[in-house]
Gaussian input, Z-matrix of N, CA and C with variables (Angstrom, degrees):
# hf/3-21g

backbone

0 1
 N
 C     1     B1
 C     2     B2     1     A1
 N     3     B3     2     A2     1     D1
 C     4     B4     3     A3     2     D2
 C     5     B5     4     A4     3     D3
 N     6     B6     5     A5     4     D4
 C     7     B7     6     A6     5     D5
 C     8     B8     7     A7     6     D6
 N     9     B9     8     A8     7     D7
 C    10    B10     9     A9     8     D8
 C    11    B11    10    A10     9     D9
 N    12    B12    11    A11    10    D10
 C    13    B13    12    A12    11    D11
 C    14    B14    13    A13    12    D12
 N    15    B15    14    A14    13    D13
 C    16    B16    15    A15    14    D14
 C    17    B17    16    A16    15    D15
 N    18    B18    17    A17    16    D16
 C    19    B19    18    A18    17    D17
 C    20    B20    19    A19    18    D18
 N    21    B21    20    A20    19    D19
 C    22    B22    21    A21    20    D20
 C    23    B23    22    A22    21    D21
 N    24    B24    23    A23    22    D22
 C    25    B25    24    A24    23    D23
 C    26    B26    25    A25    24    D24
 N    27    B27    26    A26    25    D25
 C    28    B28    27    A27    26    D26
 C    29    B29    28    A28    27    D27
 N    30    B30    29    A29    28    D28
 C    31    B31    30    A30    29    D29
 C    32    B32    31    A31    30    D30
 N    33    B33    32    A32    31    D31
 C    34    B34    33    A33    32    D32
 C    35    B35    34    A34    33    D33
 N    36    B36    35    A35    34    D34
 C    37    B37    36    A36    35    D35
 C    38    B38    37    A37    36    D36
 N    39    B39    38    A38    37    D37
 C    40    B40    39    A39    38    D38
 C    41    B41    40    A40    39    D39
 N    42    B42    41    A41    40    D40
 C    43    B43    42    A42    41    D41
 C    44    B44    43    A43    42    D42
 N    45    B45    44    A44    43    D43
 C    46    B46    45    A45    44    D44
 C    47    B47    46    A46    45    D45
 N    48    B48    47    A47    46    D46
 C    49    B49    48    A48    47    D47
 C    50    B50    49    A49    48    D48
 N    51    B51    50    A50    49    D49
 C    52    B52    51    A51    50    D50
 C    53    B53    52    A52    51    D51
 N    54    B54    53    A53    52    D52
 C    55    B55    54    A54    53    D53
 C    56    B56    55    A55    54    D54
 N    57    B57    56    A56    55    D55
 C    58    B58    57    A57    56    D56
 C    59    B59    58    A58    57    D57
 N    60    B60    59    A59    58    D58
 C    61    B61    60    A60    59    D59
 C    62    B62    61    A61    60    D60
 N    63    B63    62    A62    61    D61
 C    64    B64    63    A63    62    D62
 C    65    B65    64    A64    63    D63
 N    66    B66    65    A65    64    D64
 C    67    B67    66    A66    65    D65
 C    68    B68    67    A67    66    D66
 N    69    B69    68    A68    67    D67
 C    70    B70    69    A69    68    D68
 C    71    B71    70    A70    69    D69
 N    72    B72    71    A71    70    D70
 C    73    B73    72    A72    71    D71
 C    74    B74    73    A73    72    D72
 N    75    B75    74    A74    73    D73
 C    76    B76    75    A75    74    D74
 C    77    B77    76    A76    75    D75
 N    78    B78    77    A77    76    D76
 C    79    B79    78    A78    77    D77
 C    80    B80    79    A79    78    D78
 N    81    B81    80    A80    79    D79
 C    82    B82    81    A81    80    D80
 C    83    B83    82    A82    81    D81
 N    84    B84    83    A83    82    D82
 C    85    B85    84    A84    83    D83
 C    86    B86    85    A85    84    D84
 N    87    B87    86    A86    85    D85
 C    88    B88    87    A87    86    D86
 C    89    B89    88    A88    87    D87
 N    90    B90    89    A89    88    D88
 C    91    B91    90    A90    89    D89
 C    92    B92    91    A91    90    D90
 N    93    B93    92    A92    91    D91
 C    94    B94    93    A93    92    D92
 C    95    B95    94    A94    93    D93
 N    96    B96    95    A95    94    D94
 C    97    B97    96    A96    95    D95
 C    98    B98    97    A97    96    D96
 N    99    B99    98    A98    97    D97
 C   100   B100    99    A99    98    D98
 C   101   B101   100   A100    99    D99
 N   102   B102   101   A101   100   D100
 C   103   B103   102   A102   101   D101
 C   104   B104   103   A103   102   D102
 N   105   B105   104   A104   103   D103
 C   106   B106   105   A105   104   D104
 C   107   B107   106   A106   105   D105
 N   108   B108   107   A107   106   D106
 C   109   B109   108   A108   107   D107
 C   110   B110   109   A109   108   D108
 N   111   B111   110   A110   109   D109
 C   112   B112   111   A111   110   D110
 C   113   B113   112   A112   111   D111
 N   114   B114   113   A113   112   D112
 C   115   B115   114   A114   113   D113
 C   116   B116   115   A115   114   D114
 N   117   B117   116   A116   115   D115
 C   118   B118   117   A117   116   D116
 C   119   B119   118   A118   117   D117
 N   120   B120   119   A119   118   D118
 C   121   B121   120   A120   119   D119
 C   122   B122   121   A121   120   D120
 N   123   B123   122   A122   121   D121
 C   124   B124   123   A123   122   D122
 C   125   B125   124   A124   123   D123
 N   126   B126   125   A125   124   D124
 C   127   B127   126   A126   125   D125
 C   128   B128   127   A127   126   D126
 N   129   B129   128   A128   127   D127
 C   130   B130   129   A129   128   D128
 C   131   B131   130   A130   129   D129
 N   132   B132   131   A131   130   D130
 C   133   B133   132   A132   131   D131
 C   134   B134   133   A133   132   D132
 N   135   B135   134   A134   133   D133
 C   136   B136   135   A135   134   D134
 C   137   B137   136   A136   135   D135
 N   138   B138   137   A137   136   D136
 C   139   B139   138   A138   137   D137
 C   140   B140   139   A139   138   D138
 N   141   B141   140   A140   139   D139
 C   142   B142   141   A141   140   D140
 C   143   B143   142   A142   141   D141
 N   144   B144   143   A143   142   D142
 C   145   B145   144   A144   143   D143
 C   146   B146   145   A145   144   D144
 N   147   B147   146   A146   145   D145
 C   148   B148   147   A147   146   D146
 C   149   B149   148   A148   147   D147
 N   150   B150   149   A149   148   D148
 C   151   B151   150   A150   149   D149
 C   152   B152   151   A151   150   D150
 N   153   B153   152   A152   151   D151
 C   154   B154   153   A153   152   D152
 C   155   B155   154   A154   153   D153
 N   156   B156   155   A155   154   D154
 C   157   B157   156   A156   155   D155
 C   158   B158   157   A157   156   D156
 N   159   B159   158   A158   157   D157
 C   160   B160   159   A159   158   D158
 C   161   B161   160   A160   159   D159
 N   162   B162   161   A161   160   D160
 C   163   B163   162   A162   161   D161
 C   164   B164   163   A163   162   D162
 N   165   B165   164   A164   163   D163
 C   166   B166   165   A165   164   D164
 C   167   B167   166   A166   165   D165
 N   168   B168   167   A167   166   D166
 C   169   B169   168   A168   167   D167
 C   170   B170   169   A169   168   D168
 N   171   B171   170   A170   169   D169
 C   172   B172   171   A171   170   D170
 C   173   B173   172   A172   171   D171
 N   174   B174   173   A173   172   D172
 C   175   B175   174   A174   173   D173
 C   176   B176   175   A175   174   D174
 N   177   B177   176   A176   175   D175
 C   178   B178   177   A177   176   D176
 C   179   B179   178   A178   177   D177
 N   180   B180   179   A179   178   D178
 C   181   B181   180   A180   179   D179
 C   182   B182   181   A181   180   D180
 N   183   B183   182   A182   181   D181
 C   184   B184   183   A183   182   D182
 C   185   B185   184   A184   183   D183
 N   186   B186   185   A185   184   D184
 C   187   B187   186   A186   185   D185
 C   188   B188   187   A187   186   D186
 N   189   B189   188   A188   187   D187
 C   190   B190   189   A189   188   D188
 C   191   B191   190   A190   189   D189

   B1=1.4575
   B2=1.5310
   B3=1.3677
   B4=1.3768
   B5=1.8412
   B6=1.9323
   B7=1.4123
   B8=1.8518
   B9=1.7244
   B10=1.3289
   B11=1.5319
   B12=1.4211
   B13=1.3309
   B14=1.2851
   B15=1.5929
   B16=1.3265
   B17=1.7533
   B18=1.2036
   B19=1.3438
   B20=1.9205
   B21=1.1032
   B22=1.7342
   B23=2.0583
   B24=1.7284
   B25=1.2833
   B26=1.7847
   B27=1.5176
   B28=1.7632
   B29=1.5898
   B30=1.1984
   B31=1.4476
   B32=1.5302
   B33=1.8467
   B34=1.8581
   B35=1.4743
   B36=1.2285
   B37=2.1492
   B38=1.4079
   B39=1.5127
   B40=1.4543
   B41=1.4201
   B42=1.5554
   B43=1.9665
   B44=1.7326
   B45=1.6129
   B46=1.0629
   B47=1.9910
   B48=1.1708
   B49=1.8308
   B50=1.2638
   B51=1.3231
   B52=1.2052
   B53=1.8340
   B54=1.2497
   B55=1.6429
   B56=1.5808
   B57=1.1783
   B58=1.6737
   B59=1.1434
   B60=1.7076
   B61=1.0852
   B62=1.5933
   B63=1.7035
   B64=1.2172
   B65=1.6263
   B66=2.0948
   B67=1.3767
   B68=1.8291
   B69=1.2504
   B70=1.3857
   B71=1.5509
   B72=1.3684
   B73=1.6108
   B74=1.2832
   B75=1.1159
   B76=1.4285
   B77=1.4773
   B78=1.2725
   B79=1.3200
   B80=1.9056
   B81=1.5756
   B82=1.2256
   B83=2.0147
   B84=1.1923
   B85=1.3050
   B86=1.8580
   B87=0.9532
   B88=1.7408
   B89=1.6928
   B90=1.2636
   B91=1.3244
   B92=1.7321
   B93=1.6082
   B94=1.4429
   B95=1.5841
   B96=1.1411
   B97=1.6552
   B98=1.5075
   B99=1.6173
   B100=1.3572
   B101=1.3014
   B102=1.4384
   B103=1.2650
   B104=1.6793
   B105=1.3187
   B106=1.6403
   B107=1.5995
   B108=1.9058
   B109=1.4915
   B110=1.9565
   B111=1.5370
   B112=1.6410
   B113=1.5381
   B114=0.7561
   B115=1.8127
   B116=1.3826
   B117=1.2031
   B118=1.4292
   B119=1.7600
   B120=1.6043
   B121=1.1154
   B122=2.0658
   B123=1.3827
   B124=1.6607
   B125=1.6151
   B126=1.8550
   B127=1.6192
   B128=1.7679
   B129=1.5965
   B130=1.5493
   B131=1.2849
   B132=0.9659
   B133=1.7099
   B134=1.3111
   B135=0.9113
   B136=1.9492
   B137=1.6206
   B138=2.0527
   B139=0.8000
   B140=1.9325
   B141=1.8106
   B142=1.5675
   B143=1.7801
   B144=1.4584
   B145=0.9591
   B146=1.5620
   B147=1.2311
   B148=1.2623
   B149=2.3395
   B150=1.1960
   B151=1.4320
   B152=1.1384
   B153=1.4748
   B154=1.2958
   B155=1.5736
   B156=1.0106
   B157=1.7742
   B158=1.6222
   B159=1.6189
   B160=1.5361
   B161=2.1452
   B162=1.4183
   B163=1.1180
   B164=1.5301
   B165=1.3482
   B166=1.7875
   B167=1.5632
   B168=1.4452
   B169=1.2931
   B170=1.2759
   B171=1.2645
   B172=1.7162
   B173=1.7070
   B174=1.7277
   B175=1.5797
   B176=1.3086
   B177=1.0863
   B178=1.3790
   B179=2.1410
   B180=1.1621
   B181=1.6577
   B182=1.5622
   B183=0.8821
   B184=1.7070
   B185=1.4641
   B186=1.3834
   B187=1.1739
   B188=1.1801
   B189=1.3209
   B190=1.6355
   B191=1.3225
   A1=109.42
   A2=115.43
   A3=117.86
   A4=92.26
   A5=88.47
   A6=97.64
   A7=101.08
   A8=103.94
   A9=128.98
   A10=100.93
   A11=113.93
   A12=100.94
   A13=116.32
   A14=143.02
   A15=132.60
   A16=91.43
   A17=101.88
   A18=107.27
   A19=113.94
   A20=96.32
   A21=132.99
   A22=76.66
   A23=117.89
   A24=114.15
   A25=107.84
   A26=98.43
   A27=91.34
   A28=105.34
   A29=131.65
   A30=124.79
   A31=124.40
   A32=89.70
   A33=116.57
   A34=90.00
   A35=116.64
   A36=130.58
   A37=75.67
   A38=131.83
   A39=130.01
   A40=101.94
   A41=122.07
   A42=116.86
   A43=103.68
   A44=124.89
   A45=132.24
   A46=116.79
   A47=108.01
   A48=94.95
   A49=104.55
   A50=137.59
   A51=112.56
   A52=120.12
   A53=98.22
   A54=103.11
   A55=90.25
   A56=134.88
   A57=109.57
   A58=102.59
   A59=133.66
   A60=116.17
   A61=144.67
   A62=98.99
   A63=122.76
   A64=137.72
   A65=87.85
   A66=106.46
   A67=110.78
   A68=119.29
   A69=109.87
   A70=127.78
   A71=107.65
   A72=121.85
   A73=116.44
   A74=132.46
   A75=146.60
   A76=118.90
   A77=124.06
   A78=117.98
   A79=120.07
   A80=122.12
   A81=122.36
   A82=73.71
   A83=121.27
   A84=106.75
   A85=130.03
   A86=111.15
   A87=117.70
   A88=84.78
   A89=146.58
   A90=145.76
   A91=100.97
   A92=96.80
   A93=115.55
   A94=101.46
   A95=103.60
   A96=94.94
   A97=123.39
   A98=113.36
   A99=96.18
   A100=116.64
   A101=129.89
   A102=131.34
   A103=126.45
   A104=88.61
   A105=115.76
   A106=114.60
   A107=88.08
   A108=126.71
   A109=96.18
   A110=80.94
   A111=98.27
   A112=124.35
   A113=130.95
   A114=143.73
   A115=97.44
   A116=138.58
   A117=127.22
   A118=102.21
   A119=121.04
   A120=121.80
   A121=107.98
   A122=93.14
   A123=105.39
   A124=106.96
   A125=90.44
   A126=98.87
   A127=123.80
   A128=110.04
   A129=108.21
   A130=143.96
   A131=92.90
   A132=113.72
   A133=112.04
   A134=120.42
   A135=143.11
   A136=98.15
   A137=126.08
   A138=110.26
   A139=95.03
   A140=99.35
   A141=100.45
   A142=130.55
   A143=129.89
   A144=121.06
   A145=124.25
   A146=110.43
   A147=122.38
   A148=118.41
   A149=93.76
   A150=94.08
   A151=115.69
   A152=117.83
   A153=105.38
   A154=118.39
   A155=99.02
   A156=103.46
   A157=105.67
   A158=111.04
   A159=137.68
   A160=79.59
   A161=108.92
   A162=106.09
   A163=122.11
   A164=111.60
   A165=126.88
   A166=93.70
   A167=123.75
   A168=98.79
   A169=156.31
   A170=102.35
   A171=144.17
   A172=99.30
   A173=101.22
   A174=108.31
   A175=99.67
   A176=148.31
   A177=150.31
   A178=78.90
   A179=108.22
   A180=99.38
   A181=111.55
   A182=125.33
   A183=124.86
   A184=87.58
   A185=139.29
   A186=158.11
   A187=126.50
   A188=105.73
   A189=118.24
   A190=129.90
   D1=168.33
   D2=-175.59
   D3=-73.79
   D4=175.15
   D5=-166.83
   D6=-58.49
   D7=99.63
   D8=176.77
   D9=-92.32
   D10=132.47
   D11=148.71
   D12=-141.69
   D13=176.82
   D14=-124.48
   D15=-87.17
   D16=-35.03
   D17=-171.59
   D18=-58.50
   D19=-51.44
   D20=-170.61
   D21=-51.23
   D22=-75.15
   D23=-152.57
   D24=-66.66
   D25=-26.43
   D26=177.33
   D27=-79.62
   D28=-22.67
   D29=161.91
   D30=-31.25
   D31=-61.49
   D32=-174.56
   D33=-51.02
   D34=-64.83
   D35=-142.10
   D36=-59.22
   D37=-60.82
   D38=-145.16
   D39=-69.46
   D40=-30.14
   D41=-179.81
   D42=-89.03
   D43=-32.88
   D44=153.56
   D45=-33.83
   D46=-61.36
   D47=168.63
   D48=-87.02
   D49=-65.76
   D50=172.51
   D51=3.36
   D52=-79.54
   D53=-162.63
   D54=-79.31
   D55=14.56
   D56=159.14
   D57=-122.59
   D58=4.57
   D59=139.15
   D60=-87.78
   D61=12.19
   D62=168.94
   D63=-114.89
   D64=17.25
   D65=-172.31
   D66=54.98
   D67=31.05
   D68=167.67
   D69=-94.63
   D70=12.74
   D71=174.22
   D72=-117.17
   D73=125.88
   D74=-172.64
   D75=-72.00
   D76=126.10
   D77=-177.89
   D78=-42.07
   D79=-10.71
   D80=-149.44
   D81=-108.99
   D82=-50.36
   D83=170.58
   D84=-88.88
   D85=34.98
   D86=-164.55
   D87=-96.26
   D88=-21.99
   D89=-160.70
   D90=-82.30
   D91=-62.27
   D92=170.98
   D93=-38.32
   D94=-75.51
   D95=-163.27
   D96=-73.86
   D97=-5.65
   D98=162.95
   D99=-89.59
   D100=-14.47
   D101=158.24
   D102=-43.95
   D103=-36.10
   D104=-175.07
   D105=-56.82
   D106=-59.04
   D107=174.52
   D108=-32.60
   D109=-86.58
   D110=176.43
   D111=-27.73
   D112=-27.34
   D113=-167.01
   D114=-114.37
   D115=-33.61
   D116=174.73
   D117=-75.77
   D118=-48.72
   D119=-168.89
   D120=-58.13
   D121=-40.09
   D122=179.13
   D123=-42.43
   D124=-63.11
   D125=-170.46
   D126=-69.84
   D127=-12.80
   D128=143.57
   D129=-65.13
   D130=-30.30
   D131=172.51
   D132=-71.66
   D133=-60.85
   D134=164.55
   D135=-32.08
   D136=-53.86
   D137=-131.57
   D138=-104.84
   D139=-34.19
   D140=146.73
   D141=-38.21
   D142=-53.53
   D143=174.76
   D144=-64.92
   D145=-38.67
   D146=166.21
   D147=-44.94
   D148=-47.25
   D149=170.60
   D150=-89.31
   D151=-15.26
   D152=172.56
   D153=-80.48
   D154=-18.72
   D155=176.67
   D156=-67.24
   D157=-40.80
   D158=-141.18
   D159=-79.79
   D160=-36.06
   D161=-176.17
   D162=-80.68
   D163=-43.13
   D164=172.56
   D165=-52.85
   D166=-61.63
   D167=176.20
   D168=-65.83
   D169=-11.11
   D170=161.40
   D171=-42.74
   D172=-63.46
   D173=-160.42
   D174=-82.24
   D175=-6.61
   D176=-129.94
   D177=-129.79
   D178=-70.25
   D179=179.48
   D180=-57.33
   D181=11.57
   D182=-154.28
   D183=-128.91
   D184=-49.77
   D185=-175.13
   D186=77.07
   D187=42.70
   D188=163.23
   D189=-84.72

């Protein structure tokens, strides 16, 4: 994704329901943005495991 960062994609997801729980997306774009939804949720997930590894290995050289 473009320069995404975890913060930046939970921003989007959080105005993303927002406005579909406020009926502010149109049935002709509701596809777009759950697609959208989907690929931001992926790339959090992706970006949590990733530091969490980035961290186990952190403690693991440190030897805690």
């Amino acid at each position: 994704m473009e320069d995404l960062t975890y913060e930046k994609a939970e921003h989007e997801l959080e105005q993303i329901l927002d406005d579909l729980r406020n009926d502010r997306i149109g049935i002709d774009a509701l596809a777009d943005k759950v697609e959208r939804a989907s690929k931001l949720i992926i790339f959090c997930k992706e970006k949590l495991a990733s530091t969490e590894k980035k961290v186990e290995d952190i403690v693991k050289q440190l030897g805690l």
